[in-house]
C-alpha positions in Angstrom: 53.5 71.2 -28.1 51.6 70.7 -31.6 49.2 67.7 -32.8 52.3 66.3 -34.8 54.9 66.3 -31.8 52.2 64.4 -29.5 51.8 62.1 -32.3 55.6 61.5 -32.8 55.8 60.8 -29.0 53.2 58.3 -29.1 55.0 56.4 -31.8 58.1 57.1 -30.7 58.6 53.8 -28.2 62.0 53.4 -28.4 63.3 56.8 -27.2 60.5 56.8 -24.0 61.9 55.5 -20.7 59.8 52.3 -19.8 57.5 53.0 -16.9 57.6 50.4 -13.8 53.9 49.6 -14.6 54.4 49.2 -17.9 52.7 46.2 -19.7 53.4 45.2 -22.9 50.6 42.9 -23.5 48.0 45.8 -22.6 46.2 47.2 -25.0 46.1 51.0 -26.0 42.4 51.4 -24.7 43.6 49.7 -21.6 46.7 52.1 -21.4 44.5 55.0 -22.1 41.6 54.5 -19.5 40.9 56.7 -17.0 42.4 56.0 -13.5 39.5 57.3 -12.2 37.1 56.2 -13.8 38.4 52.4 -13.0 38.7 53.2 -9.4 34.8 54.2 -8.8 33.6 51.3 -11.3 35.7 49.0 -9.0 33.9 50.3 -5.9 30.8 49.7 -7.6 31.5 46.6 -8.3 32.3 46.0 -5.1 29.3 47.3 -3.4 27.1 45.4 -5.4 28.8 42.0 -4.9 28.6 42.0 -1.0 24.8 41.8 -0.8 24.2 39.1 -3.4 27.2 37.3 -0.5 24.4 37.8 1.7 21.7 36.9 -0.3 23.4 33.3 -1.0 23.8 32.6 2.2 20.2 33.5 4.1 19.1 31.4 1.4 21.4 28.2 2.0 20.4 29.0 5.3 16.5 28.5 4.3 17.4 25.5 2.3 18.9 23.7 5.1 15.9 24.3 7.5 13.5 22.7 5.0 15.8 20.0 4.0 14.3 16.9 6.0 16.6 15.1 8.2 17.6 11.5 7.0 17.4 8.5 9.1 20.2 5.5 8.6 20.5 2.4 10.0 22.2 -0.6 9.0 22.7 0.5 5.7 18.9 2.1 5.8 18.2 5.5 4.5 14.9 7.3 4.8 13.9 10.8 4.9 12.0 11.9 7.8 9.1 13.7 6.9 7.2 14.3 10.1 9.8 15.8 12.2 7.6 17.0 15.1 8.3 13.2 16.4 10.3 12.4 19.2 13.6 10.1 18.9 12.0 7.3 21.0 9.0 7.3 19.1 10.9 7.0 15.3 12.2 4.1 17.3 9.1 2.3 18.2 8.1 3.4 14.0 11.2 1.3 13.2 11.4 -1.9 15.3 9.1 -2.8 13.1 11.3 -3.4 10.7 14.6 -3.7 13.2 12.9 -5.5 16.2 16.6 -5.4 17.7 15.0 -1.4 18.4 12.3 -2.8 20.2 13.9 -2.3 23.5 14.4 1.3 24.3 17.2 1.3 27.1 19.3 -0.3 24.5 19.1 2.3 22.2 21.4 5.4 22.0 21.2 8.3 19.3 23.2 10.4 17.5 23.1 13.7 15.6 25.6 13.8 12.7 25.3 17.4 10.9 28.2 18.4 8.9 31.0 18.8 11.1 28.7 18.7 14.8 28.2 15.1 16.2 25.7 15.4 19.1 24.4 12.6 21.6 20.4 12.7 22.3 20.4 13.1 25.8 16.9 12.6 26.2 15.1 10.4 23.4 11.8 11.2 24.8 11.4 14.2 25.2 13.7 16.2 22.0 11.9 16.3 19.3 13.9 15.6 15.6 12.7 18.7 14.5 14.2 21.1 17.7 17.2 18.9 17.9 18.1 19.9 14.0 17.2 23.9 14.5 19.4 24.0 17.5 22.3 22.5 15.7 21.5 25.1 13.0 21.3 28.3 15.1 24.3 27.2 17.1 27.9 29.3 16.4 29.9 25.8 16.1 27.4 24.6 13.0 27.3 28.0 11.2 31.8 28.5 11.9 32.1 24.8 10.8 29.5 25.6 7.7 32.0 28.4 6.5 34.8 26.2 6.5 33.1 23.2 4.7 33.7 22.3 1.0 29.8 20.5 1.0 27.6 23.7 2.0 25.0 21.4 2.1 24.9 19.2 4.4 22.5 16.2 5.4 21.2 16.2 9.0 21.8 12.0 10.0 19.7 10.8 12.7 21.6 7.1 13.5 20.5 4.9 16.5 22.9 2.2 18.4 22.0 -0.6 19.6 24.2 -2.7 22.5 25.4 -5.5 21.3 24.1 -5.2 17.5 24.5 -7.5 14.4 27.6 -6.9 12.7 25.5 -7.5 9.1 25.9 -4.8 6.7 22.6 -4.2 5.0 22.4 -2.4 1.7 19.3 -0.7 1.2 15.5 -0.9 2.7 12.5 -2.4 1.7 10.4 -4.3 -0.9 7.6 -6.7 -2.3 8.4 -9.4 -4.8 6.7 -11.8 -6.4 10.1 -14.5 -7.3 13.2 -15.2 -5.9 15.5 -13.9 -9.1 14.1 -10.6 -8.2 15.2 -10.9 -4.3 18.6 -11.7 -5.6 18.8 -8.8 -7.7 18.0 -6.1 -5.8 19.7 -3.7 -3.0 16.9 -3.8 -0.7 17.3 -4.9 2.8 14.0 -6.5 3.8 12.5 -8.4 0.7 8.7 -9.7 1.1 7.6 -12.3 -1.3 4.9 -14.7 -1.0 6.2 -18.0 -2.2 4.5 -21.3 -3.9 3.3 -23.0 -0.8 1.2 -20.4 0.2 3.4 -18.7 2.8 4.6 -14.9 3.2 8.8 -14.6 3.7 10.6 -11.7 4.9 14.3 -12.3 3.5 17.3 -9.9 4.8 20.4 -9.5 3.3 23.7 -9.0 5.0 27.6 -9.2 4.4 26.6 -13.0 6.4 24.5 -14.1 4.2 20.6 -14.1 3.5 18.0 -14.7 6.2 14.3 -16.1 5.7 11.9 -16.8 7.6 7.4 -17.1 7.2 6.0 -14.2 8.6 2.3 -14.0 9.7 1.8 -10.4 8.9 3.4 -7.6 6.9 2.4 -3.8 6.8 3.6 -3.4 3.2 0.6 -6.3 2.1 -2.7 -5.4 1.8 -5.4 -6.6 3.8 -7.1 -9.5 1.7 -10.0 -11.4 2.4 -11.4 -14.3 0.4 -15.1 -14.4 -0.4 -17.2 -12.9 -3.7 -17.9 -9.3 -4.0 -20.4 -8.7 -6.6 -20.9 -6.2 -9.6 -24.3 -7.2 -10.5 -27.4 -7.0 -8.6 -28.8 -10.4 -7.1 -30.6 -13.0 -8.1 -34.3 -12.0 -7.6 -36.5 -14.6 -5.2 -39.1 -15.2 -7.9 -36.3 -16.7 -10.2 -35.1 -18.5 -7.7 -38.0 -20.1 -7.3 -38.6 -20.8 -11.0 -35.7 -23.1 -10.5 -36.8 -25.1 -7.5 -40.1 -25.9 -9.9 -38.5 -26.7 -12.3 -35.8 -28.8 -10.7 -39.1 -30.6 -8.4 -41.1 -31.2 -11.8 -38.3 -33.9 -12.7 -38.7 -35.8 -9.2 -42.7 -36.4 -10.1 -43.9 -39.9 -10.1 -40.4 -41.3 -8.4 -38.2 -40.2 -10.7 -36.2 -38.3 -8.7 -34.3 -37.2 -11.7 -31.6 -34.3 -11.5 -31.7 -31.5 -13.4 -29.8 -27.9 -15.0 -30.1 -24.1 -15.8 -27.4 -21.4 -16.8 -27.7 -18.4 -15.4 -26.6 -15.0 -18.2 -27.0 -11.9 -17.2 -28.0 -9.4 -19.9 -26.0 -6.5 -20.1 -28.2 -5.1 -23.3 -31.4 -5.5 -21.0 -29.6 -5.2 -17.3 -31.3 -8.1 -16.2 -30.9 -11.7 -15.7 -31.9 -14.6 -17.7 -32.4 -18.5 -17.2 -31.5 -20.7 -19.9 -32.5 -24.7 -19.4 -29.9 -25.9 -22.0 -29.9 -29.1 -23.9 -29.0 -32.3 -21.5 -29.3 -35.8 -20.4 -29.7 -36.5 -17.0 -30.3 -39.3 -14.6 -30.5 -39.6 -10.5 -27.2 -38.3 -9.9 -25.7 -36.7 -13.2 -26.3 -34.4 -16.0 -25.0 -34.1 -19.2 -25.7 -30.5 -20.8 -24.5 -28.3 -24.0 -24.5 -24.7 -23.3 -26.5 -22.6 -25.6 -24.9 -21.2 -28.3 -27.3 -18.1 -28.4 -25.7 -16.7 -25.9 -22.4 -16.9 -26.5 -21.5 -13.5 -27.2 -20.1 -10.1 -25.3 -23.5 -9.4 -24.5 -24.5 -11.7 -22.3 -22.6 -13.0 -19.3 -22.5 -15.9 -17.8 -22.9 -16.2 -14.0 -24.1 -19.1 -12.3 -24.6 -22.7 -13.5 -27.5 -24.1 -11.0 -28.4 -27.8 -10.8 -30.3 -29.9 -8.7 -29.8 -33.2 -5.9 -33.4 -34.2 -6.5 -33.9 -36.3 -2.7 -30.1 -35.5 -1.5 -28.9 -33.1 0.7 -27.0 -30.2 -1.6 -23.3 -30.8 -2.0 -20.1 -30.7 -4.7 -19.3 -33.9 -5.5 -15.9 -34.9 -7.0 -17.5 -35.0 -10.5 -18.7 -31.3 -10.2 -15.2 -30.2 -9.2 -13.7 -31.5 -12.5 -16.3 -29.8 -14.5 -16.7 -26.8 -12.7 -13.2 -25.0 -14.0 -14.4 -22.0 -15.1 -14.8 -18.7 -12.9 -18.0 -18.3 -12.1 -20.7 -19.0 -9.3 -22.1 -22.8 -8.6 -25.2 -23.3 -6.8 -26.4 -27.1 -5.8 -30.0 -27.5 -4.6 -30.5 -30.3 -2.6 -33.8 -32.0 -1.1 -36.5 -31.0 -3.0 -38.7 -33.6 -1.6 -39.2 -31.0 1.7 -41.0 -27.7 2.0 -37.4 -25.8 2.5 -34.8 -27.3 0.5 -31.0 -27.1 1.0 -28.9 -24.6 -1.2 -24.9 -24.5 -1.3 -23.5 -21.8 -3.4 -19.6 -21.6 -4.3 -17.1 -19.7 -6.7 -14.5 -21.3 -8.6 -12.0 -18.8 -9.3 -9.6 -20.3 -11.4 -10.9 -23.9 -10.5 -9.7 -23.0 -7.1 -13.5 -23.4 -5.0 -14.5 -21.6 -2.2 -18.3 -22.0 -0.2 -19.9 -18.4 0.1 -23.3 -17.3 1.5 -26.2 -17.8 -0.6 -27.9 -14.9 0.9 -24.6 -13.1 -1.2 -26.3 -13.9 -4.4 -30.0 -14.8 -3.9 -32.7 -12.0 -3.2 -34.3 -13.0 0.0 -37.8 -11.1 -0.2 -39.6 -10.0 3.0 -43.5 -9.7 3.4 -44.4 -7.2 5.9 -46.3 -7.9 8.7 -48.5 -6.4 11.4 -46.1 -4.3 13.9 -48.1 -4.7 16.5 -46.9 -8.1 17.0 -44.0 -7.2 17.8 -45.2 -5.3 21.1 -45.8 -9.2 22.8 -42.0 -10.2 22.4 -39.1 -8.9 25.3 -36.0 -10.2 25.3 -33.8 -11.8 28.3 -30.3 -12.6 27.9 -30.1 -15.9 28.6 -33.3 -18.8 29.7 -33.3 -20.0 33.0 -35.4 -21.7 35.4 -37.0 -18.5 36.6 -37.5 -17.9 33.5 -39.4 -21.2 33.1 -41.6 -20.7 36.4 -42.5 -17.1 35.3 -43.9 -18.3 32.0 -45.7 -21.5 33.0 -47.5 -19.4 35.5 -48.3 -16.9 32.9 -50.4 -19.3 30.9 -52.0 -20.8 33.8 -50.3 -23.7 34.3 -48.1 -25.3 37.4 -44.0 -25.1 37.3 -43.7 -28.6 37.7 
C-alpha cells in the first residue's frame, strides 16, 4: 500500500467500520498515541503518587502530636500548653476560676478525640500528655481518622461536675475598666474595679449576670500605695537650711510661720530652695511661686512650710491648697532641739502620709567601733536581768 492509499483511508471515515472504542470527541494526537507508551507513563504515575500518600499522612500524623489539647468548660476554651500535668492538677489550676472544681471526688473527666470518647480512670496519676499519645497510637483513633471528613481533629479535655450549674457561659476571661464594656463582651468572668473603690468579678450565663466584690484577683497586679522616687533625696544640710530659716521667724515671740519651694534642676542635677514671695502670720501663709522657675527645666517637688510652736500637721486649709501632685512636708515645733516633720503626697489631690526618711537624707557620723564591744543583747528584760545589772555596778537589787 502506497503514501496515497494510507492517506485516502485516513480520510476516508465514512467507508471504515466504527471501532467499539471509538471516540468521536478524541483528538487525532490522542487517537494516534502509543498504547504503550500510555501504559508505562500511567505506571509512573502511579508509583510516584503512592509515596507522597504516605508522606501526607506521617505528616498529619506529626501535626496532631504537636497540636495542644484544648480544655472546655462551661463554654471555656483554652489551649493546654503544659501537658506533662496531671488531670487533677489542671483541676486544682481551674477552681480558681470554677470553684465548683474545687472538690475533687466530684469531678469526672473525659477525652473527646475525633471519633474516641474516653473516661480518665485515674485523674491523678494520667498525665494529659500520655492520655492524648495513647489515643493517637491506638488502631480505633487511626481506623476512625481514615474515615473522618475533619483529618484534623481537636483533642477536648472536659471535666463534670455532680450536680453542676445549668448556666451556659460564653467565653473566658477579662479586665474592664466600665460596665458598657462588660455588657459587650463574650467573656465569661469579667473583672472590673468599680467607683466605690471595690474589685467585682461578674459572670454571665443563659440566667442572667452574677456579681459579686472580690478581695483578690490573679489577673490584677499587685499594687501598693506609697512614693517611689526618680530623684535622689533631699540632702541633710538642706534640710537643715530650712529648719533655720523657718526658726529665724519664731525670734523675739513671733512665732511666725513660714515657706520654701523645693525645684529640682534637671540642667544642674541638683536641688534647689526657693523662699518665694509671701505674707504670713502664726498660722497661715500667703506665697506667689516664682516665676523663674517656671519652665521645663526645673521641677518642682516639694512645697515645705513650717508650725512655728505646733506640733506638724495638714490642716484643712493645706488640703484645699495642696491640689497639685507633688510632695508636702509640715515642720512642726521648732521651739525643741528635734522638731516634728510630716511628709505626704497629693497625687491628684488625693493625700497619702509617707516616711520622711523616703525623701530626706539622714546623714550618719561614724563613731568609735569599739563601743560597740560593751553592748549584748537579751531578748526580752526581766527581773534577773535587773538583779544581774544592779550588781554589776555595785549597787543592791532592792
Amino acid at each position: 500500500m502506497n503514501n496515497n492509499e494510507n492517506t485516502n483511508e485516513l480520510l476516508d471515515l465514512g467507508s471504515t467500520p466504527i471501532d467499539d472504542d471509538f471516540d468521536p470527541f478524541e483528538t487525532e494526537t490522542e487517537v494516534l498515541v502509543d498504547t504503550s507508551t500510555t501504559e508505562d507513563t500511567s505506571a509512573q504515575q502511579t508509583q510516584t503518587a503512592e509515596p507522597i500518600k504516605t508522606e501526607t499522612k506521617d505528616a498529619q500524623s506529626a501535626d496532631l502530636s504537636e497540636k495542644p489539647p484544648v480544655f472546655e468548660y462551661a463554654g471555656a476554651t483554652e489551649n493546654i500548653d503544659d501537658t506533662s500535668k496531671t488531670f487533677d492538677e489542671l483541676r486544682i489550676e481551674k477552681s480558681t476560676d470554677f470553684p465548683e472544681l474545687e472538690d475533687g471526688k466530684r469531678v469526672s473527666w473525659t477525652v473527646e478525640y475525633g471519633k474516641i470518647t474516653k473516661t480518665v480512670s485515674d485523674p491523678k496519676g494520667m498525665s494529659i500528655g500520655k492520655m492524648k499519645s495513647d489515643i493517637e497510637a491506638s488502631k480505633e483513633f487511626t481506623d476512625n481518622l481514615k474515615k473522618a471528613k475533619d483529618k484534623n481533629p481537636s483533642c477536648k479535655i472536659k471535666p463534670r461536675v455532680t450536680a453542676q450549674s445549668k448556666g451556659t457561659l460564653t467565653s473566658y476571661r477579662g479586665v474592664f475598666t466600665n460596665m458598657d464594656d462588660v455588657t459587650a463582651t463574650d467573656k465569661v468572668i469579667s473583672i472590673i474595679p468599680a467607683r466605690d473603690g471595690k474589685v467585682y468579678e461578674i459572670r454571665k450565663t443563659e440566667m442572667g449576670r452574677f456579681i459579686t466584690p472580690i478581695n483578690g484577683c490573679d489577673m490584677l497586679s499587685e499594687v501598693m500605695a506609697g512614693f517611689f522616687p526618680a530623684l535622689p533625696r533631699i540632702p541633710m544640710e538642706t534640710v537643715l537650711q530650712i529648719v533655720s530659716f523657718f526658726r529665724h521667724y519664731m525670734r523675739n515671740g513671733s512665732n511666725q510661720e513660714a515657706l520654701v519651694n523645693i525645684y529640682w534642676d534637671k540642667k544642674y542635677e541638683q536641688f534647689i530652695i526657693d523662699a518665694p514671695e509671701q505674707i504670713v502670720t502664726p498660722v497661715s501663709v500667703n506665697s506667689k511661686t516664682n516665676d523663674d522657675y517656671a519652665n521645663e527645666r526645673y521641677i518642682h517637688f516639694m512645697d515645705i512650710h513650717s508650725h512655728n510652736s505646733m506640733r506638724a500637721f495638714f490642716s484643712f486649709v493645706d488640703d484645699n491648697d495642696e491640689k497639685a501632685t507633688r510632695l508636702y512636708t509640715v515642720i512642726g515645733n521648732l521651739h525643741e532641739y528635734f522638731p516634728d516633720i510630716k511628709t505626704r503626697i497629693s497625687n491628684g489631690g488625693k493625700f497619702l502620709d509617707i516616711d520622711p526618711l523616703g525623701v530626706f537624707e539622714l546623714t550618719e557620723c561614724l563613731f568609735p567601733m569599739n563601743w560597740t564591744e560593751n553592748v549584748s543583747f537579751r531578748k526580752q528584760h526581766g527581773d534577773d536581768d535587773k538583779n544581774l545589772f544592779m550588781r554589776y555596778i555595785g549597787g543592791d537589787d532592792k
